[in-house]
N, C-alpha and C positions, 0 to 999 in steps of 0.2 A: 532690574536696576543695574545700574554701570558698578561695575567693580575694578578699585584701580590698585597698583600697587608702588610702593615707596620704599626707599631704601631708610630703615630705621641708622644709618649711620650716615644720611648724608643732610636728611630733615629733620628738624630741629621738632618741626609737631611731636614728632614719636618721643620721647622724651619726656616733653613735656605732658603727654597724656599718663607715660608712665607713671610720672610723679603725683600726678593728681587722684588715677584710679583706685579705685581701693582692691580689687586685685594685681596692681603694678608690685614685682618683687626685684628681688637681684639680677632672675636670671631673665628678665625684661632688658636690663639697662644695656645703655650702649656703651659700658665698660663691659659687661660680659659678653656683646656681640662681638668685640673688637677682639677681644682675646682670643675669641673661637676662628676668628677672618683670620687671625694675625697666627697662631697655632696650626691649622688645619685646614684652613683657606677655604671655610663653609660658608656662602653668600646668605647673611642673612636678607629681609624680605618680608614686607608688611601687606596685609589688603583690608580695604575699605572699602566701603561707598562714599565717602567724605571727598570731595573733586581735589586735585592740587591746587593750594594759594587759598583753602579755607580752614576755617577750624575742626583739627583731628576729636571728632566725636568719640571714638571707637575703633580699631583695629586687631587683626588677630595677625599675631605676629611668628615668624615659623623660620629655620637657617634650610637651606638645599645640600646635599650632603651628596658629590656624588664620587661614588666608590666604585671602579671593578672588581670590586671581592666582595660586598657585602650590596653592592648596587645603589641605583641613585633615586633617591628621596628627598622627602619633605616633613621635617621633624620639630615640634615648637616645645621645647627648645633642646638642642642636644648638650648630652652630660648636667641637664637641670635636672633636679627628681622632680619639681612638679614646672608646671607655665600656663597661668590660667589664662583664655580669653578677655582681650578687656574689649569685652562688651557689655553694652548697656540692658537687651533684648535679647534672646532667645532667638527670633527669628532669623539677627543679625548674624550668627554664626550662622545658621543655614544658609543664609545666600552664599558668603565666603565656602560653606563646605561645597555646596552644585556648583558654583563655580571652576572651585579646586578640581572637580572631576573630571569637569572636561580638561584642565588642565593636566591633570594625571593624563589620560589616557596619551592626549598629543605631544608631551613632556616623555613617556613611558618611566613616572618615577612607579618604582616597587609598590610604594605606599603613600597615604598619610597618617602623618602619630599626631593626638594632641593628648597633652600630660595633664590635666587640670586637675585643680585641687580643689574650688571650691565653686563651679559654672557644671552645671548639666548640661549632658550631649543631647539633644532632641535624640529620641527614638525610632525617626524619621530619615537621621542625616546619611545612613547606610555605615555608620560606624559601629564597632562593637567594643568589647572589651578585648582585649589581647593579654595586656598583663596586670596584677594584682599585687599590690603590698601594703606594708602599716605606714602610716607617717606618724610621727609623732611629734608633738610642739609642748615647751613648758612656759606656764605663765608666769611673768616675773614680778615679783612688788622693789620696793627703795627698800623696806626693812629685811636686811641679811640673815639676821638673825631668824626670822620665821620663815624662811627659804629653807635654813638650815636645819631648822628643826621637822621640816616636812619630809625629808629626805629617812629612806632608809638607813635605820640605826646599824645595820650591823654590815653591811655589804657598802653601805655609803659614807656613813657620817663617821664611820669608823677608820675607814681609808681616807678620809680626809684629813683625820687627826693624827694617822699613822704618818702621812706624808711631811708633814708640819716638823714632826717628833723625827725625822732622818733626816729634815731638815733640806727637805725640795726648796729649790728655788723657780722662780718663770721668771721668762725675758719674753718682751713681747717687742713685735715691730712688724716691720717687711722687708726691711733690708738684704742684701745680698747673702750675709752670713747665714741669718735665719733661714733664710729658704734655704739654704743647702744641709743645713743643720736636719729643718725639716725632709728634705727630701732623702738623708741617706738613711731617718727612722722609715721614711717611705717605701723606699727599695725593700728593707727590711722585712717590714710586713707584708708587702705584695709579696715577697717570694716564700713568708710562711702560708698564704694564704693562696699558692700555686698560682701566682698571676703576676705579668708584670707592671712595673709602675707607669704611671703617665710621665709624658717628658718631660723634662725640667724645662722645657721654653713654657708649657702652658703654664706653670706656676709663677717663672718668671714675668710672661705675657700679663697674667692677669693682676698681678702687682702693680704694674706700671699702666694699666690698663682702666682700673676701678681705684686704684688711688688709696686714700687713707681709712674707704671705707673697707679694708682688707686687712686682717691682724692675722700674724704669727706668734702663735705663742710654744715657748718648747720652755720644757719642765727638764732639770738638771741635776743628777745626784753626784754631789762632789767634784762638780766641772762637768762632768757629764750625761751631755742631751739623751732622755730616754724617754720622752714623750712631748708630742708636740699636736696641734690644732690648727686650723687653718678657718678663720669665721669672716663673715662678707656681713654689714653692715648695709639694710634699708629701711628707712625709715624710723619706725619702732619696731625693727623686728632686727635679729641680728641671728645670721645665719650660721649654721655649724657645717662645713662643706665638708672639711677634710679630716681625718684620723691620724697616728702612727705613733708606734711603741717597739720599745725594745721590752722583749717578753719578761727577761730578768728582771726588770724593775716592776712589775705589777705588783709583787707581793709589798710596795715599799708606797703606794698609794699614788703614784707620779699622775695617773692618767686622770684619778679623780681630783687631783690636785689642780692639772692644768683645765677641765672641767671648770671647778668652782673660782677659778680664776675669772675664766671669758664669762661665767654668771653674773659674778658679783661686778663685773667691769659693764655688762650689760646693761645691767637694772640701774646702776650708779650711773652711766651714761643717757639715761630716760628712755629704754628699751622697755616693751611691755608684753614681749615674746620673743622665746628662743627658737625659733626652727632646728629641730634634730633631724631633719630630711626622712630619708624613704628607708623601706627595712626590709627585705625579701621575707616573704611570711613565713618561709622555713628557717630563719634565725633566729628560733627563739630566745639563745643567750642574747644576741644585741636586743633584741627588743626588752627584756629583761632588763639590762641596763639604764637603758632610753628609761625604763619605767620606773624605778627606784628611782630618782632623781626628781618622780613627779610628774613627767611626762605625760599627754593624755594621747593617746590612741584613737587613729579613727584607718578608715579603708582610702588608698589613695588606689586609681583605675588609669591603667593609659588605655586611651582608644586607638583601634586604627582603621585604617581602611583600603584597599580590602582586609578583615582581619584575617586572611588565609595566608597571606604574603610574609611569610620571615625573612628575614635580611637575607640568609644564607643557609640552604637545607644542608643538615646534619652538622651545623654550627657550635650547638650544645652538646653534641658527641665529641667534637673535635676540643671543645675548650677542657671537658673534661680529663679527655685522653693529656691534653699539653698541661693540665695542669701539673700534673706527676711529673714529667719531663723538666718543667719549669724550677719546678725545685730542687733538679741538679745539674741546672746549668749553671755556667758563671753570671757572676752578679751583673757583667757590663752585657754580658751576651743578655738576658734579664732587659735591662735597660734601653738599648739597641733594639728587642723586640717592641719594645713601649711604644718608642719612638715612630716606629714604620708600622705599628696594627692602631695605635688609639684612632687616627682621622678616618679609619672606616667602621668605627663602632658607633660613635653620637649620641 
C-alpha cells in the first residue's frame, strides 16, 4: 500500500483526527508540535495511507530531530513521556513501521522511538524495548472531599493542612511573570538535581503556543514563590508536565499545596484524569509521591529500532560525570548549557 506523509502543522486533518481519537493527547497537538519547531527547530511529520484531499482515518505521527552530537532521528514525540499511535488496526502500524525502514536506512536516521502508552507493538515490526518506566495517572470525581480523604494521612493530607496553616497562597496563569517566577524555582532544582534547565524560550514557546490550555501555578510563602507546576490541558485529562521547588519550603507543604490546587481546579473544570507522566523506575521516592495521592501504576515501554543504537555511546557516562560539575557551576553558566544541549536530547 501507498504510504503518504503530511505536515501535522500545515493540514488541518491531523488535528482534527487528534481531537476525535481516543488515544489523541497533548503531546499530539499542534500546540505542542509548534513549540518544539519554534524551540529546537524539530520537523515534525505524519504518515498514512489515507491519500491527500480525503478523510485522515488514522496516522502515526513522529518530529525528525537531527543533531551532530546525539545524531539524526525519528522520535514520536520528543520530550513527551508517552505518544500513542492513532491507529485504528494493528496492521496499520506495521505498514508505517516497513515503510519507516526503508526510510531509515536511505535517510541514515540512528533510529526509530515510538513511546506508546496504551497500542501494542506487533512483535513482528523489528522493534524492541529499549527503555522502561512507571507512569502513573490519578482518577478524579467533582466531590473534593472524597479525593481528599483518599489521600495519604500523614505524608499527604497532612501537608496539605500544614500548608493552609503557613498560610500558602497560588497564583495561577501563563503570563510572562509566572513563567519566570516558575523557571527561576526551575534553575533551582535542575542544579540540585545535577542538570541543567530547559530554556526559557521552550516554556515561553509553549504558552503562546497551546494557548489557555497551559496553567502555571506557583505556590508563595509570604510573597515568596517556592513552588510552582506547569499542567497542559486535553480533553478530560489534564496533564502535569512540569515540577520545581525551593527545597526550604517543603517542610511548610507548598508543593502539596500547589498539587491539590491543579486537583481540585481539575475535577472542578470536568477533567476525569490527571496524567502524572513517566517515573524512572529507579525513583522510587517520586513514584512514592505520585502514589500517596492515589495514583495508579502501570509499566510504560519506549521501543526502538534498531534497539542497539543509542543516541550517543558513553552518553550516560558523560551525564553523570557533568552532573557533579553542574552543581558548581554558575547558575547562568547552568542556563546557557540548557539552552545549547536540550535540541539534541528529544
Amino acid at each position: 500500500m501507498t504510504v503518504y506523509s503530511l505536515d501535522p502543522l500545515q493540514d488541518p486533518r491531523w488535528s482534527q483526527l487528534v481531537a476525535r481519537h481516543p488515544h489523541g493527547s497533548v503531546f499530539h497537538t499542534r500546540g505542542w508540535l509548534e513549540a518544539l519547531e519554534r524551540t529546537y527547530g524539530y520537523r515534525p511529520v505524519a504518515f498514512t495511507t489515507c491519500p491527500p484531499g480525503t478523510e485522515l482515518h488514522w496516522a502515526v505521527g513522529f518530529c525528525e530531530i537531527q543533531s551532530w552530537l546525539t545524531g539524526t532521528r525519528l522520535v514520536s514525540m520528543p520530550f513527551s513521556d508517552h505518544c500513542d499511535p492513532l491507529t485504528d488496526e494493528a496492521g496499520q502500524l506495521t505498514i508505517v513501521m516497513e515503510h519507516l525502514e526503508s526510510e531509515r536506512k536511505a535517510r541514515r536516521w540512528r533510529y526509530i522511538e515510538l513511546r506508546p502508552l496504551a497500542t501494542d507493538v506487533p512483535v513482528d515490526s523489528g522493534f524492541a524495548v529499549s527503555d522502561e518506566y512507571a507512569f502513573h495517572a490519578l482518577p478524579l470525581v467533582p466531590d473534593a472531599g472524597s479525593m481528599f480523604r483518599a489521600f495519604h494521612k500523614s505524608s499527604t493530607q497532612r501537608k496539605i493542612v500544614r500548608a493552609q496553616r503557613e498560610g500558602i497562597t497560588c497564583e495561577e496563569g501563563r503570563h510572562t511573570g509566572l513563567l519566570r517566577a516558575f523557571y527561576r524555582l526551575l534553575a533551582i532544582t535542575r542544579r540540585r538535581h545535577g542538570l541543567p534547565p530547559q530554556p526559557f524560550a521552550w516554556f515561553s514557546n509553549l504558552a503562546a503556543c497551546v494557548g489557555d490550555a497551559m496553567t502555571v501555578r506557583i505556590a508563595s510563602h509570604r510573597g515568596e514563590p517556592v513552588a510552582g507546576i506547569v499542567t497542559i490541558r486535553h480533553g478530560s485529562t489534564m496533564v502535569y508536565k512540569y515540577g520545581a521547588s525551593d527545597v526550604r519550603a517543603h517542610p511548610l507543604g507548598a508543593v502539596h499545596h500547589v498539587f491539590w490546587k491543579a486537583i481540585q481546579d481539575a475535577a472542578a473544570g470536568g477533567c476525569d484524569l490527571l496524567d502524572l507522566g513517566r517515573t524512572d523506575v529507579h525513583e522510587r521516592g517520586l513514584s512514592t509521591f505520585k502514589e500517596r495521592w492515589g495514583a495508579k501504576r502501570r509499566s510504560l515501554c519506549y521501543w526502538r529500532r534498531p534497539v542497539s543504537q543509542r543516541a550517543v555511546p558513553g552518553l550516560d557516562w558523560m551525564a553523570k560525570r557533568g552532573a557533579d560539575a553542574a552543581r558548581r557551576i554558575p547558575m547562568q553558566l547552568q542556563i546557557a548549557a540548557g539552552r545549547m544541549l536540550y535540541r539534541h536530547l528529544g
